[in-house]
N, C-alpha and C positions, 0 to 999 in steps of 0.2 A: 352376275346377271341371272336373272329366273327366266327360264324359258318353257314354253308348255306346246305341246303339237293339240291341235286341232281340225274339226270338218267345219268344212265352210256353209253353206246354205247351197252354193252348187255338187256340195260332195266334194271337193279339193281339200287334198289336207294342207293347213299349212305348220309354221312355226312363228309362233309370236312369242314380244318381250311383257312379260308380267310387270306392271308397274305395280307400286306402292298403293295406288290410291284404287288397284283393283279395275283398271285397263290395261284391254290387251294392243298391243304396237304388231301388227302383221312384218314378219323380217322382209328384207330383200335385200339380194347380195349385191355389191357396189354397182355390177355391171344392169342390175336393173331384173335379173331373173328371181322370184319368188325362193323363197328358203320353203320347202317343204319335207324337208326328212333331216331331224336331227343328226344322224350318223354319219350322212354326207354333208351338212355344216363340219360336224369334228373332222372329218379327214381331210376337209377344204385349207382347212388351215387360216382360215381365212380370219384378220383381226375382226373380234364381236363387234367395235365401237365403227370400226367402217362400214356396217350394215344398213341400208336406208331401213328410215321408219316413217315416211311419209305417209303413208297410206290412214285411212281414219281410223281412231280407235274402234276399239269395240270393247263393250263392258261382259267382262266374264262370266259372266249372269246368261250370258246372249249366248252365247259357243258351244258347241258340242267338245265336251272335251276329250282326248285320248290319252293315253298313257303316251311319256316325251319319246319314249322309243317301241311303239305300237307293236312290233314283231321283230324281235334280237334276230342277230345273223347265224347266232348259234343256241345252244344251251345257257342258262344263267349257273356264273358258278356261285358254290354259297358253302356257308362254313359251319358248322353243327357244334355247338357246346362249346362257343368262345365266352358265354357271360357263367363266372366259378358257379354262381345261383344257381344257374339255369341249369349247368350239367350235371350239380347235387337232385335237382327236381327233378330232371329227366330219369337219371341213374331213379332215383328211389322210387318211381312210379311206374315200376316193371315194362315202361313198355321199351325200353331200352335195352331190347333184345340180345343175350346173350354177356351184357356187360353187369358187375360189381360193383360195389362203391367204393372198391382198391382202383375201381377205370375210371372211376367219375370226372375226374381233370382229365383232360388231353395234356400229352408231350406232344403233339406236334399238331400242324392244324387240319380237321378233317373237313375234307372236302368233298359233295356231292353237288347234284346239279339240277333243274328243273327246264323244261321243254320250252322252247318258244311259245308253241300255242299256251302253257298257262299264262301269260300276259292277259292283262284286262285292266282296263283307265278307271279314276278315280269315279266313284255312279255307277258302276258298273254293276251286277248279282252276282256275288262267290258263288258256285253251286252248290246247293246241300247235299249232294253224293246220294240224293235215297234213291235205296235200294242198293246202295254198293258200296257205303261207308257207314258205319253208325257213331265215329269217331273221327267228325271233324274239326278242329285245332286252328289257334290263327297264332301265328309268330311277327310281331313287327320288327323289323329293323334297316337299320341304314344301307343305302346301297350303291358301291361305287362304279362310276361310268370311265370307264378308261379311255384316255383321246389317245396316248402316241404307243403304237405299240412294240412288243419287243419281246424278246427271251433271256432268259439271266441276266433277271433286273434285280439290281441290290438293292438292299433295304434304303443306304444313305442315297439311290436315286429314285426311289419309287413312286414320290407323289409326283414328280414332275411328269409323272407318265398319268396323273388322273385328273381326268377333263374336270368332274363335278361328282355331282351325290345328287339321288334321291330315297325316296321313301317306297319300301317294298314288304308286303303281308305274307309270308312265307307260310301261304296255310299247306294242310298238313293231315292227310289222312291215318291217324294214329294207328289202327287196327292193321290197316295194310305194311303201316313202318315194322310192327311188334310181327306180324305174320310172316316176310317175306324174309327178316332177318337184312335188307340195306332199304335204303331209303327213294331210291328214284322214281318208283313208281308211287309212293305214296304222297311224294311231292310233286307231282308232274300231273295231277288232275287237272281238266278243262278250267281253268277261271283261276286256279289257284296260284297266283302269283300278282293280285293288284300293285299297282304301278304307279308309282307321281305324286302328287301330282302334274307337278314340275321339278321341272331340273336344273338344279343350283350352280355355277359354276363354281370351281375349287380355289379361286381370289377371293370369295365372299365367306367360306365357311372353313373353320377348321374341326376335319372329320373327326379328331380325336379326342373331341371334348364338346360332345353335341348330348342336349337332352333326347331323352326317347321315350315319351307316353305313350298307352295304347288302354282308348276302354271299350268296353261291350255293353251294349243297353247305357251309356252314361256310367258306369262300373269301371271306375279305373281299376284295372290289373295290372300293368306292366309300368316301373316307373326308373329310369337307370340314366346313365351318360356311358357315352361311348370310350371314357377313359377306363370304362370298365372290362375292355376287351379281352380277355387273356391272351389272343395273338393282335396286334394291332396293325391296320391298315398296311406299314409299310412291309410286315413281315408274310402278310396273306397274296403281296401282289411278288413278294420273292419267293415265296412257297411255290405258287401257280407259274409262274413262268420259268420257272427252273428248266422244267422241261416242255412247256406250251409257250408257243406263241402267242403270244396275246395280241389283240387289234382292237381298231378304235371301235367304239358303241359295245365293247363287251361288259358286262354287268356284273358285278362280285356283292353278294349278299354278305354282310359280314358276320352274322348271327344275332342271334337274339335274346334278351335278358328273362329274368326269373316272371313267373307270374302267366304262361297260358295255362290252358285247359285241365293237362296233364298233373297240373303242380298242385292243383285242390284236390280234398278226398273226402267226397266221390269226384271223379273230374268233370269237369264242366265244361263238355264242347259244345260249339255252333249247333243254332236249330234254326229254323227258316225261319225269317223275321228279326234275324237278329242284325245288327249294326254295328259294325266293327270301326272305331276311328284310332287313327295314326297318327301323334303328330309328331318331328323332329324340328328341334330349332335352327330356327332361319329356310327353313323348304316349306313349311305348312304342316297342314292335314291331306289327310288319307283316308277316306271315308268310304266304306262299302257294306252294302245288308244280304244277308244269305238270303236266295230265293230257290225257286224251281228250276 
């Protein structure tokens, strides 16, 4: 099922089901109360197909739309240099502070994290950072919603612990990743993290074998499938909970393939006006323009 959060025309946010023919189904839960917050649908527990949809469509043309999980409970976690391409690019284009092309592969999977507040819905303006970035970067990649949560979770049980997927722009203030020598603040700027559109559930999609485009201006740059991961899905959710608890609505960026800014020479980051699209198969596009 595709589900997408929304504001209403009173300001109420809700949760609707995305149909095929591009109506939206406003949820409500059996007993009649409105679905308004993705995260408390997942930890409801509640079967998706006993949800009333009675209420009128609306054409998603008509909605304001939000990102499915508007403001995580926590940090989003994400994983740096899972596609081999991507960590050769990265490695060879100095801003990969402190490491070699003997480090270019990871042995194990790295993990950094980006702030609640970078969230921002599909329409939304990445910001252009002037005056405080001159190096900024867009990363597409897929991104896992976790429903049941838990701590040393094995690999042979790990999906059953992930609600769905969406689609996540992991931009990237390069200057400040190469300056500071780690990555959180460079990742954790205002806007830097768009979101969604909607959210897939994980009956409909398997994560490990999903396309992944991403262009800029109409310019595809980024073009891969997710079998392409060096750590894959079930090994990033036993990595992370080894020693965290994980809970429902937590978000795991899985990384991102060959082909941003970084990887041309001269590189070629975001300027305002530019328009960054996402799309992975079976969740959509992802579409957002650098502004002010």
């Amino acid at each position: 099922m595709k589900l997408l959060a929304f504001r209403t025309e009173s300001g109420q946010t809700r949760i609707g089901q995305l149909k095929a023919d591009g109506e939206v189904l406003p949820l409500s839960y059996p007993d009649g109360r409105e679905v308004s917050d993705l995260v408390d649908l997942i930890k409801s527990a509640v079967a998706l197909n006993s949800l009333k949809t009675d209420e009128a469509a609306l054409d998603i043309a008509s909605v304001q739309l939000l990102a499915p999980i508007p403001r995580p409970a926590r940090n989003l976690f994400c994983v740096g240099k899972n596609y081999s391409n991507h960590a050769q690019e990265f490695t060879k284009s100095g801003f990969d502070a402190g490491q070699t092309a003997a480090d270019a592969i990871p042995s194990a999977p790295i993990i950094f994290s980006k702030t609640p507040q970078t969230v921002i819905a599909h329409g939304e303006p990445i910001w252009d950072a002037a005056g405080v970035s001159d190096a900024v970067d867009y990363e597409a990649e897929l991104a896992i919603i976790i429903g049941k949560g838990g701590r040393g979770i094995a690999k042979e049980n790990a999906l059953d612990h992930v609600w769905g997927y969406t689609i996540v722009n992991d931009v990237t203030a390069r200057d400040w990743q190469k300056r500071h020598k780690q990555w959180h603040m460079a990742k954790s700027f205002d806007t830097f993290a768009p979101l969604g559109p909607v959210a897939v559930t994980a009956d409909e999609l398997n994560g490990g074998n999903l396309d992944l485009k991403c262009w800029v201006n109409g310019e595809l740059r980024q073009d891969a499938n997710t079998r392409d991961l060096i750590f894959d899905i079930p090994t990033l959710i036993e990595t992370l909970s080894a020693g965290i608890s994980l809970i429902p609505g937590d978000i795991i960026a899985t990384g991102t393939p060959e082909g941003v800014g970084i990887g041309f020479n001269p590189p070629r980051f975001l300027k305002r006006g530019d328009v960054v699209t996402i799309e992975v198969t079976g969740i959509g596009r992802l579409e957002n323009k650098v502004g002010a």
